[in-house]
C-alpha positions in Angstrom: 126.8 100.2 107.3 126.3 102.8 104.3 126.9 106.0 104.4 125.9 108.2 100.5 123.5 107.0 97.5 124.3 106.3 94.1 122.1 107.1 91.1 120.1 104.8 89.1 117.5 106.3 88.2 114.6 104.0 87.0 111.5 105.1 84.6 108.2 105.5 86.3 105.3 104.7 85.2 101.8 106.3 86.1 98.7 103.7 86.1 96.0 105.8 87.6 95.0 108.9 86.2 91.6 109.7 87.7 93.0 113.4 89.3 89.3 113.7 91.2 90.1 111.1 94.0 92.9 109.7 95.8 94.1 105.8 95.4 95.9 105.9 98.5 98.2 102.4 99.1 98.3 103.1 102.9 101.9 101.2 103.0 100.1 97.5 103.3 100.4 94.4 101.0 98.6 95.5 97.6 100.0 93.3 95.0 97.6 90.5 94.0 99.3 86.8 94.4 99.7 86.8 90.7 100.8 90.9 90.4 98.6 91.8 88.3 96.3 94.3 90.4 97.0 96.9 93.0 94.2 97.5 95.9 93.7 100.4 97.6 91.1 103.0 98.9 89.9 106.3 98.2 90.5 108.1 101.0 90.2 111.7 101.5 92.3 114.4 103.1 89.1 116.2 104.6 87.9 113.0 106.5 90.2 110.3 106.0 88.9 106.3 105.9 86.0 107.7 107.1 85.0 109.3 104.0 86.2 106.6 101.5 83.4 104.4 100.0 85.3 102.6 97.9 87.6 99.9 97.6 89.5 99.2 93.9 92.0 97.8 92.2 94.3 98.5 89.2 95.7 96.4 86.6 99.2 97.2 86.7 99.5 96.4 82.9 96.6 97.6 80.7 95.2 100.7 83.9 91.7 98.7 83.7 89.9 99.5 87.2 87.2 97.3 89.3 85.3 98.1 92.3 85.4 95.8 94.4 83.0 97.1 97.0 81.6 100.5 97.6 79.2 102.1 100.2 76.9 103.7 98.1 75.5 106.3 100.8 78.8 106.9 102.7 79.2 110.3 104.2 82.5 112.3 104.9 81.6 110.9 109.0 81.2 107.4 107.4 80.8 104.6 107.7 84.1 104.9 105.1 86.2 101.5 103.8 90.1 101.7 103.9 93.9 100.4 104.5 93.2 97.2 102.7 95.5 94.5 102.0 95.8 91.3 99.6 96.2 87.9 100.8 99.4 86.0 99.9 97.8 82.8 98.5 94.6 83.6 97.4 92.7 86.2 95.2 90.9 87.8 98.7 91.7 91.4 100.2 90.5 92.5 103.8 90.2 96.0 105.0 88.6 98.1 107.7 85.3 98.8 107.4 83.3 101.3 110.1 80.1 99.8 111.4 77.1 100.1 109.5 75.6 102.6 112.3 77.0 105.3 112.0 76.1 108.7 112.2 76.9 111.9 111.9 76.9 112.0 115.7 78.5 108.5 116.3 81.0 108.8 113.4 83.8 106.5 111.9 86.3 105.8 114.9 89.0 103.5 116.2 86.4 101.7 118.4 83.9 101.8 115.9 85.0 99.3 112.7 85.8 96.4 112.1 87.5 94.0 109.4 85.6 92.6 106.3 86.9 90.2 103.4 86.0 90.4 99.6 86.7 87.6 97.6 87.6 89.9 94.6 86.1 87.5 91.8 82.6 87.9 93.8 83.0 91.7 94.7 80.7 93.2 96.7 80.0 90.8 98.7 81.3 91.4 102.6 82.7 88.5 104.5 82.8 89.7 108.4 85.7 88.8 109.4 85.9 89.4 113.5 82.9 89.1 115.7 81.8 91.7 118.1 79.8 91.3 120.7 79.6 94.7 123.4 76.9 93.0 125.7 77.9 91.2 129.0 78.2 88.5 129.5 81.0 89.0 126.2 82.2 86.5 124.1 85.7 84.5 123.7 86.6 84.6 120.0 85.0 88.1 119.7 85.8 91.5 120.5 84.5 94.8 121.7 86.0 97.3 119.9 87.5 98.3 116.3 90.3 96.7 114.2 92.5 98.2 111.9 95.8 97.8 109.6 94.9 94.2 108.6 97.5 91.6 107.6 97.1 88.4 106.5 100.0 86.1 107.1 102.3 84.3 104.3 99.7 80.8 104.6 96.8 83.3 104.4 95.0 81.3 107.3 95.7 84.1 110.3 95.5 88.0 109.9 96.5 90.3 112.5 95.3 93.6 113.1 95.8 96.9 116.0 92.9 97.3 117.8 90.9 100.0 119.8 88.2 98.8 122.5 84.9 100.3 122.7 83.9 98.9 126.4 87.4 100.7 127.8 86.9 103.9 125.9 83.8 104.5 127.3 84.6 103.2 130.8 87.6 105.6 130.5 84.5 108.2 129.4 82.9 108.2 132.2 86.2 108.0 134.5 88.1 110.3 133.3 91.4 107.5 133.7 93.0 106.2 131.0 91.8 103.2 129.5 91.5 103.3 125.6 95.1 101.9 124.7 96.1 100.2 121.4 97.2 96.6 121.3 97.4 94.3 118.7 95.1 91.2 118.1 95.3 87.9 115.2 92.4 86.1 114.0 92.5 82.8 112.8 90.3 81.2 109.7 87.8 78.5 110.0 86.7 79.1 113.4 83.2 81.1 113.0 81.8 82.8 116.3 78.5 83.5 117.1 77.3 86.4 118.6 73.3 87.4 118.7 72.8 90.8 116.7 71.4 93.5 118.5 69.3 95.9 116.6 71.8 98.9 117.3 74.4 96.8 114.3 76.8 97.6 117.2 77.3 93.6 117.7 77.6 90.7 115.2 79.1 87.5 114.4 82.4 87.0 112.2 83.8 84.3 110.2 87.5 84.1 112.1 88.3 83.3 115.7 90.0 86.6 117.0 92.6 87.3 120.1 94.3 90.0 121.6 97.9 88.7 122.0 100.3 91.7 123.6 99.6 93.1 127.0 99.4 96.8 127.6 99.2 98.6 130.6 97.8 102.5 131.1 101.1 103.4 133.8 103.8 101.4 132.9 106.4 101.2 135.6 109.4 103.5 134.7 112.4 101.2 133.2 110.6 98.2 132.8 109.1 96.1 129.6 105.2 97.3 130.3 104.2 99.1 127.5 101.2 101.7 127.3 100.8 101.0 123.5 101.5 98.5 120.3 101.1 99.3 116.9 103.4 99.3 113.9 103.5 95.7 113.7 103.7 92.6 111.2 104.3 88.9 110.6 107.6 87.9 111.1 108.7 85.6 108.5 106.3 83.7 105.6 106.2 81.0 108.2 107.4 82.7 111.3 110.8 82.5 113.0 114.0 80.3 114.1 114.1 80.0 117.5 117.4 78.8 119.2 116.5 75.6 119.4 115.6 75.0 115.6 111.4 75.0 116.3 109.8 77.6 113.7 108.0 80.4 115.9 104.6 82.2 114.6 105.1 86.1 115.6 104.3 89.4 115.2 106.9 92.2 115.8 105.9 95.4 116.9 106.8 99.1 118.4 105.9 99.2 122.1 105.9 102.4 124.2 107.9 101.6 127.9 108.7 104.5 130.2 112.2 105.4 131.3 113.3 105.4 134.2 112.4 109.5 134.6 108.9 107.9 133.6 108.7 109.8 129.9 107.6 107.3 126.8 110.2 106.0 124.6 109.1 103.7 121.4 111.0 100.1 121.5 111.0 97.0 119.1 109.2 93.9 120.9 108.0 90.6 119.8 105.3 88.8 120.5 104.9 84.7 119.8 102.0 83.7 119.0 100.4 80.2 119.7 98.8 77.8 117.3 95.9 77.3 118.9 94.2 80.6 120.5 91.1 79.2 121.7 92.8 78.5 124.9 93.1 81.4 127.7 95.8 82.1 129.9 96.0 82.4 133.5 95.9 86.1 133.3 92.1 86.6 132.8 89.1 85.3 129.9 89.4 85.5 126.4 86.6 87.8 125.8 87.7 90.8 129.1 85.5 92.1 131.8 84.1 95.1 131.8 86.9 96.7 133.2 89.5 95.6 131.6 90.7 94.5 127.8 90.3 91.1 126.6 93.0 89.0 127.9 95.9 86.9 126.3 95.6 83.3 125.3 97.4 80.5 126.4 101.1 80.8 125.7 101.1 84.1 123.6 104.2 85.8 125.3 106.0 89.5 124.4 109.4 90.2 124.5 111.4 93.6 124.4 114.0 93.7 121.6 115.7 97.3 121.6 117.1 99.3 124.9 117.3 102.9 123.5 115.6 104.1 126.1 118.4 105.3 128.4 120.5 105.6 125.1 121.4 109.9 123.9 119.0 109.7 121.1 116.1 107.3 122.2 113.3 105.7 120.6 112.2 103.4 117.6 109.9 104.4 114.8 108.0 103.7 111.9 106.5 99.8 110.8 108.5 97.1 112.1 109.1 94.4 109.4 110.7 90.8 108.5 112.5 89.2 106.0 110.6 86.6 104.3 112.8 84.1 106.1 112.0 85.4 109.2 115.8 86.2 110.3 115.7 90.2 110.6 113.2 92.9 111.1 113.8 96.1 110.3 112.9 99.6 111.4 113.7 103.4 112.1 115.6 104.6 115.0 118.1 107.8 115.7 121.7 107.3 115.1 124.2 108.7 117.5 124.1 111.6 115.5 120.6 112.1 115.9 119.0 111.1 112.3 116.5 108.9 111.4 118.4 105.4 109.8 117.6 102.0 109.3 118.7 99.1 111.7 118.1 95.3 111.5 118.0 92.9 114.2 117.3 89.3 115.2 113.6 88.6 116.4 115.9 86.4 119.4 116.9 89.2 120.2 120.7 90.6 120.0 122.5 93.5 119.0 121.3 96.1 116.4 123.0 96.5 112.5 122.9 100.1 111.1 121.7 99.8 107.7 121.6 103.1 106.4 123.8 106.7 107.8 121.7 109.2 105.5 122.6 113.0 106.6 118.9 113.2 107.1 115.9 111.5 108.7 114.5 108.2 106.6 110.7 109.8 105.0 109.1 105.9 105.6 109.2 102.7 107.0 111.1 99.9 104.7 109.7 97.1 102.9 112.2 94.2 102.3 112.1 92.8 98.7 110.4 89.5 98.8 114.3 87.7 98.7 115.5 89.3 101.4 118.4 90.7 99.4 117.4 94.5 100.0 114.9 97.2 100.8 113.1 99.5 99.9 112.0 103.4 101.4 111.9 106.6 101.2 114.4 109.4 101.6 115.3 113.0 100.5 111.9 112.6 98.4 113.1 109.7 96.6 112.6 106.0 96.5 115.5 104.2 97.5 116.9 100.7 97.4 119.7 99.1 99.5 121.2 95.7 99.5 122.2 94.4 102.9 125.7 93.5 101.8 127.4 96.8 102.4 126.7 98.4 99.1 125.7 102.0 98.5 122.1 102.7 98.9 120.8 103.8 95.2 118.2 106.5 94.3 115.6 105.3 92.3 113.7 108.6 91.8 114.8 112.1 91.1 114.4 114.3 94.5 111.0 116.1 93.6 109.1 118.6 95.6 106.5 115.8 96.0 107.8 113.3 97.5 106.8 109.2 96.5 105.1 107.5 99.6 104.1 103.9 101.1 105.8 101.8 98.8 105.2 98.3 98.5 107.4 95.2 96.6 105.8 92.6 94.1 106.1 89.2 95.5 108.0 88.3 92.5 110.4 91.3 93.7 110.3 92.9 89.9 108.2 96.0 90.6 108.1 98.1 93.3 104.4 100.6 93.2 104.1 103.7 95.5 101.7 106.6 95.9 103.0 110.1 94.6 100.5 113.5 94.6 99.5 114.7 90.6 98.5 118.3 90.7 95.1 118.5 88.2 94.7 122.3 86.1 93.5 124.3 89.0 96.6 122.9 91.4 94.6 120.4 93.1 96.6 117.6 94.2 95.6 114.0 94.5 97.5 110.6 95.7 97.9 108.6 92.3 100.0 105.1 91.9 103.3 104.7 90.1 105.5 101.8 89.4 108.4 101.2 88.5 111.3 98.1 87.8 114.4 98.2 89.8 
């Protein structure tokens, strides 16, 4: 555990200077496979993902921009493109994209999007990547609601994703119960699903065959594992984990919200394996849901609770959970005993918890482990920070500034770190521009 920072501070270097729209990283996996380009959206404070139209990137060596897709009519309800990602291996990105319906009175929402691919060579060109279908009889290897967050995993064939469903939200509409809970889904390449278009754009087929894979309940029982919600999750490992018995494990982890035993919400880190083949569904219900409930799990995907704060003085887990590239630790935020936001590690087989970090205040951002393993990287005290996970002194990068450096991200060659910091334009106007720097 470490306890102060040291200094080191590091030149930045600015690479987008267009003050009249944000380029807004979103804390997902920008670097191209070669790091030579930075994606991102244009987001804007007013309306959010809705209101982007565009998706770009930036060489990180000469500032040259491309578009590589835009929605030429968008308006500030929608349909809006955002929180895109690069894949590992090859030169593709995926993002959220809000259906092409949209109105001003059926605007951009959780249910309403869905993920699209651009090979970034042939821009402009969408690639659908789930299916939805929101008719009964539904459809296994599609879903009936919105998908968000994408990430593809370190063999670029899966990408996983939070999800929203449309059927449930307006079940729980018309109820008045709860029934619009997040979860977290994967898709899997080469596996196209059909689904018949309906003239409303509200269903459609998709390249990938897509999954829900963690459970969620809307009353958990009070001290147990259910969870109400998942989100905040990501691959574990390039290739998944070690189990105890030597066999490599695909996985996501994730920050599920149990109950305590006085029945109030408390954020823990869970797991959740994932099978190879997700085609097959479990005993628990079909692939594609009823129209009561979410689609169900397939065949041998199975969550598991990591942390126990719950009955703990300072409960709760925040933030993205994340792995090493070897799969060995994931890391996130939780409250020391004194109460303050620090970093921990721990084993996805479970295990006691190692404090990273014992900051006097609260961490800014979830960490992002350089691509070796050897440290991370976050924010605190409106800096960017590194630490190694050998003891050492956590070093500031940055100078402490009034505006503070957000969502960084780590080449894959581990040589640059780029993050998102506000410019002020002439009349005060701030907008979210990208920086990088060398550690």
């Amino acid at each position: 555990m470490v306890s102060c920072s040291s200094e080191q501070y590091v030149n930045e270097t600015q690479i987008t200077h267009d003050l009249s729209y944000n380029h807004d990283l979103d804390n997902n996996d920008n670097f191209s496979p070669d790091d030579e380009w930075l994606v991102y959206d244009i987001r804007t404070e007013e309306g959010g993902i809705g209101a982007s139209s565009k998706i770009e990137k930036v060489n990180v060596k000469t500032g040259e921009k491309v578009v590589l897709y835009e929605l030429k009519q968008n308006q500030l309800y929608g349909p809006g493109v955002g929180a895109v990602s690069y894949s590992h291996k090859e030169n593709k990105v995926v993002f959220i994209h809000g259906l092409l319906n949209i109105t001003a009175e059926n605007p951009y929402e959780q249910w309403h999007r869905t993920g699209v691919i651009i090979d970034d060579v042939n821009p402009g060109m969408p690639i659908f990547m789930d299916a939805r279908d929101i008719s009964f009889p539904f459809t296994p290897g599609a879903l009936r609601g919105g998908t968000h967050r994408h990430e593809w995993s370190g063999d670029g064939q899966w990408i996983g994703y939070t999800y929203n469903d449309a059927i449930l939200k307006h079940l729980e509409d018309s109820t008045g119960e709860v029934h619009n809970l997040r979860t977290i889904g994967v898709s899997k390449s080469n596996h196209p699903v059909a689904v018949e278009n309906d003239p409303t754009g509200e269903s459609f087929s998709g390249e990938w065959f897509s999954a829900l894979v963690v459970q969620v309940v809307a009353n958990p029982i009070p001290g147990s594992d259910e969870i109400s919600r998942a989100a905040g999750d990501s691959w574990v490992g390039t290739s998944g984990y070690k189990k105890p018995d030597g066999s490599m494990q695909r996985a996501r982890g994730f920050i599920g919200t149990v109950k305590n035993k006085k029945g109030e919400d408390v954020d823990e880190v869970f797991i959740v394996d994932i099978p190879e083949d997700i085609t097959i569904p479990g005993e628990e219900g079909p692939l594609e849901g009823t129209k009561t409930a979410m689609p169900f799990r397939p065949k041998g995907a199975s969550q598991r609770r990591l942390t126990f704060t719950a009955d703990t003085e300072n409960p709760g887990c925040v933030g993205i959970v994340r792995s090493s590239s070897d799969g060995s630790l994931l890391v996130f935020s939780a409250k020391d005993i004194h109460g303050i936001l620090q970093l921990f590690t721990i084993s996805p087989n479970g295990g006691a918890t190692t404090q990273i970090t014992s900051h006097p205040t609260d961490m800014k951002s979830s960490a992002r482990w350089r691509p070796d393993g050897t440290k991370l990287c976050y924010v605190w005290d409106n800096s960017l920070m590194t630490v190694d996970l050998n003891g050492t002194e956590p070093v500031r990068l940055t100078s402490r500034t009034d505006d503070s450096p957000s969502d960084p991200v780590w080449s894959h060659d581990g040589k640059t770190i780029a993050y998102n910091r506000p410019v002020a334009d002439d009349a005060g106007n701030q907008s979210k521009q990208i920086f990088i720097l060398h550690p």
